[in-house]
C-alpha positions as a Python dict, from the first residue, in 0.01 Angstrom:
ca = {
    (1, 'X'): (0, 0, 0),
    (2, 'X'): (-10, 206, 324),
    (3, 'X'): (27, 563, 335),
    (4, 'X'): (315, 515, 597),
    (5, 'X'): (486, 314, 302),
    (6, 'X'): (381, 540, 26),
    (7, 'X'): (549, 861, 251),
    (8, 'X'): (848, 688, 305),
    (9, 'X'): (880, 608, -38),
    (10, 'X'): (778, 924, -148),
    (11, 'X'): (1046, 1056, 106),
    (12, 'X'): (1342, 826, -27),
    (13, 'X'): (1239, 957, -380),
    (14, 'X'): (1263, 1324, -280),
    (15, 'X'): (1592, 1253, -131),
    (16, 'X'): (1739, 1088, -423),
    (17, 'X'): (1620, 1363, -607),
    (18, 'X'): (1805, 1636, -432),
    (19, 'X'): (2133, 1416, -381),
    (20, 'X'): (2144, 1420, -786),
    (21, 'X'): (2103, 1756, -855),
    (22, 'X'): (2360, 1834, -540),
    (23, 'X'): (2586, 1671, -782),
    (24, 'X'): (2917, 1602, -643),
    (25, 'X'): (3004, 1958, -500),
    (26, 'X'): (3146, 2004, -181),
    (27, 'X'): (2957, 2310, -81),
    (28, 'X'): (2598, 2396, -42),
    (29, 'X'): (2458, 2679, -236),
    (30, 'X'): (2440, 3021, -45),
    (31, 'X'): (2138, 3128, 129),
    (32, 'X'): (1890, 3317, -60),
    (33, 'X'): (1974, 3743, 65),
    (34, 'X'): (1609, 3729, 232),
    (35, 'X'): (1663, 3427, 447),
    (36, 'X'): (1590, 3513, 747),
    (37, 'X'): (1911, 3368, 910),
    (38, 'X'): (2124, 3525, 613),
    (39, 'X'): (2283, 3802, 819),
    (40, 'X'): (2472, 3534, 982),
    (41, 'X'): (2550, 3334, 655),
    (42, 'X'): (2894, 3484, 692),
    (43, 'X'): (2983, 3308, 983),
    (44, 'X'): (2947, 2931, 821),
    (45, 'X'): (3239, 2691, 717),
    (46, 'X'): (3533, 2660, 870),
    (47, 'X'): (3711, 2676, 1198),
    (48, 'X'): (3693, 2949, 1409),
    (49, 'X'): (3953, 2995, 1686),
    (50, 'X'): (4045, 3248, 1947),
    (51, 'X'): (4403, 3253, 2121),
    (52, 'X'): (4323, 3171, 2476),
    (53, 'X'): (4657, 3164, 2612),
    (54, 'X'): (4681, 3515, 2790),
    (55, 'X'): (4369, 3392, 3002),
    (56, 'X'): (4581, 3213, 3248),
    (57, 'X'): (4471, 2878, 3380),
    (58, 'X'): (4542, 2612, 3112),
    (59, 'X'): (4343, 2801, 2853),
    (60, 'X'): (4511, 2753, 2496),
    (61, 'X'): (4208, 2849, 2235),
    (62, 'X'): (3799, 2838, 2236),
    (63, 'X'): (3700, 2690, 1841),
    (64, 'X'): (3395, 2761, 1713),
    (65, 'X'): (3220, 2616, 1414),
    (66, 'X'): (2892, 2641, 1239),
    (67, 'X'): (2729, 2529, 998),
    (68, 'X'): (2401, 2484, 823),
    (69, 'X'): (2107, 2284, 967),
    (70, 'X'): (2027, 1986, 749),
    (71, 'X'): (1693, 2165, 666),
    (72, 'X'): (1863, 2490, 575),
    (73, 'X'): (1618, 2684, 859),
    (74, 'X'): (1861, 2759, 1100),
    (75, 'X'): (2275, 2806, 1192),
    (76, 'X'): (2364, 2529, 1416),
    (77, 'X'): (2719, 2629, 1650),
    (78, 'X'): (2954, 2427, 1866),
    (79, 'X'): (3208, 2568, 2052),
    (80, 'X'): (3481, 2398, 2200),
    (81, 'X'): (3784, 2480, 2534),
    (82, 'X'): (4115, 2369, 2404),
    (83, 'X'): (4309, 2350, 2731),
    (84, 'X'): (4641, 2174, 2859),
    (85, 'X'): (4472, 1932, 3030),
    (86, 'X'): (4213, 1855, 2696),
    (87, 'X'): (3943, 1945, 2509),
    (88, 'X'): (3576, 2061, 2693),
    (89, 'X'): (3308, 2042, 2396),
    (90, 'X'): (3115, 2317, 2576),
    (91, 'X'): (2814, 2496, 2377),
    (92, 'X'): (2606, 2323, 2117),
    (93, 'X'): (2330, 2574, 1984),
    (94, 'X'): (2155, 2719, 1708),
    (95, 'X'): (2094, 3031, 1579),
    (96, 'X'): (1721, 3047, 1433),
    (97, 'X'): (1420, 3255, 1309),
    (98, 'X'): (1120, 3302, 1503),
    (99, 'X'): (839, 3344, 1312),
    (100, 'X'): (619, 3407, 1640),
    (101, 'X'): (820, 3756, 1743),
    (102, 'X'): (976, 3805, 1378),
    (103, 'X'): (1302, 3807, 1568),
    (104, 'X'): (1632, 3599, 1504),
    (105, 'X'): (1734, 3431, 1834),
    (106, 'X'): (1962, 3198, 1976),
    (107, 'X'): (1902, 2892, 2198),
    (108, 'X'): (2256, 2671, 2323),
    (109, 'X'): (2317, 2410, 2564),
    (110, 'X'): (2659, 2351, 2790),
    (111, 'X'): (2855, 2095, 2928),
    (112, 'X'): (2645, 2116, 3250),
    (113, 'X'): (2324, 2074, 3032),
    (114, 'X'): (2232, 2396, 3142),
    (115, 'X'): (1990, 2614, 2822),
    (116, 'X'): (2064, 2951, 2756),
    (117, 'X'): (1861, 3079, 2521),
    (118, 'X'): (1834, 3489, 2354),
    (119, 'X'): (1757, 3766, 2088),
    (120, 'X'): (1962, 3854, 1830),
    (121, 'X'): (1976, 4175, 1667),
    (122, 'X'): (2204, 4240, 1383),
    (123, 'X'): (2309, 4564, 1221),
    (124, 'X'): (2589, 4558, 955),
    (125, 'X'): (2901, 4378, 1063),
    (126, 'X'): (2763, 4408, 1439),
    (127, 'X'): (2591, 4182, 1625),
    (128, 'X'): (2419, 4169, 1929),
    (129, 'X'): (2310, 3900, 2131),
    (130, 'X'): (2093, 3939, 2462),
    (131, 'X'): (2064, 3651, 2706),
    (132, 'X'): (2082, 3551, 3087),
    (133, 'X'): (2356, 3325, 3237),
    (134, 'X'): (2589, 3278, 3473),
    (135, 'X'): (2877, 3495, 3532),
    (136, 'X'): (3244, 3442, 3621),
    (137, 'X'): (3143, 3428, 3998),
    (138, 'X'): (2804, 3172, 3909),
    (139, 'X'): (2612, 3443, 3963),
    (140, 'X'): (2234, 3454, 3661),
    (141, 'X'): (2291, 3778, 3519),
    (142, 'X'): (2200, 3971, 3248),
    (143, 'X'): (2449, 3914, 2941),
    (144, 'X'): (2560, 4075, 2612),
    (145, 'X'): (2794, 3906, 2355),
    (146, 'X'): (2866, 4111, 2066),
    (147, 'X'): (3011, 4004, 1793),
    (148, 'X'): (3182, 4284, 1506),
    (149, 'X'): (3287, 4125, 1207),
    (150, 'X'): (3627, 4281, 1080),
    (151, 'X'): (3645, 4081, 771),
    (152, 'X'): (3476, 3715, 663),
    (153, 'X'): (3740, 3555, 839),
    (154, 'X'): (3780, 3722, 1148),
    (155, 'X'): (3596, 3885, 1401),
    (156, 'X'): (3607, 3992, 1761),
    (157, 'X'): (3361, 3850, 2020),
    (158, 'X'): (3315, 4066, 2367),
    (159, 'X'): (3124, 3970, 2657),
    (160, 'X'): (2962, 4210, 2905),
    (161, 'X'): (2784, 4170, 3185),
    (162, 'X'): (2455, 4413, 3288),
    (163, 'X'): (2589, 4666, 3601),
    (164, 'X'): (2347, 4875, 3659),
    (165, 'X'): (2241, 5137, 3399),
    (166, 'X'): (2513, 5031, 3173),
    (167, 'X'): (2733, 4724, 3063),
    (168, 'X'): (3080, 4585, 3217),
    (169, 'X'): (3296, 4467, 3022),
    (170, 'X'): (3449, 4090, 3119),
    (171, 'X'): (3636, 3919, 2820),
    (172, 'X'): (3690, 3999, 2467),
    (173, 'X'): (3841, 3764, 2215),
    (174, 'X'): (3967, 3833, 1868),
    (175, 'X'): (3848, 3471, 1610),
    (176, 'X'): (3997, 3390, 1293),
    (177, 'X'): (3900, 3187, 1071),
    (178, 'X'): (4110, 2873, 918),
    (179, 'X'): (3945, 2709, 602),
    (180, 'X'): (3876, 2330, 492),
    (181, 'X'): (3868, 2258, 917),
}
């Protein structure tokens, strides 16, 4: 027998293995404390949405969900426009550990296919996240999103853009959490 067909057996095996001891619950386990993606743990299962509707121009909500890669190593995200004229899947990203700079980043792609990636830098129910895109006038800029968790089902997500020595403000949105979405 080949050692291709002895790994993919071998891999079938180990997958049976884990579906039986999954059992039939719904939910994965939670994260061991000292993952290094943990601080985010929080922010997994469900639907997050933010009222849009006092933005003008269509907007209704932005949903975001995340969940769990299938390999446990990383927070995958998608984020999607809920407008009156449809629904604009926008950002599909990841939030992930980076063993290289011992740093938790984040790395997302839009509609346009354009990459944005970042650092992440969490302390308590705040965090931050560092990156470079374009602003409301297409301008690259330097960016801040921070995100302060008010409870496990709701939190408020501002966006700022670099101005000199300091930060302007541009948007912030208050998300909420509905379960079983």
């Amino acid at each position: 027998m080949s050692l291709a067909t002895r790994l993919g057996r071998l891999g079938i095996a180990v997958a049976l293995a884990a579906a039986s001891r999954a059992g039939l619950a719904e939910e994965a386990p939670p994260k061991p404390a000292d993952h290094p993606v943990a601080p985010l743990a929080w922010l997994v299962g469900g639907t997050w949405t933010a009222d849009c509707t006092k933005l003008g121009g269509g907007m209704k909500a932005i949903e975001t969900r995340y969940q769990w890669a299938d390999n446990d190593a990383y927070i995958r995200f998608t984020t999607h426009f809920i407008s009156e004229k449809g629904t604009l899947k926008n950002y599909d990203g990841n939030f992930f550990w980076d063993a290289a700079d011992s740093a938790l980043h984040v790395w997302y792609t839009d509609a346009r296919s354009e990459i944005t990636q970042g650092k992440v830098a969490v302390a308590g129910d705040t965090t931050e996240i560092a990156f470079r895109a374009h602003d409301f006038e297409d301008k690259l800029a330097d960016m801040k999103a921070t995100v302060v968790r008010s409870t496990n089902d709701r939190y408020t997500w501002s966006l700022a853009e670099k101005s000199g020595d300091g930060w302007k403000p541009l948007l912030s949105l208050e998300y909420r959490r509905a379960s079983g979405s």
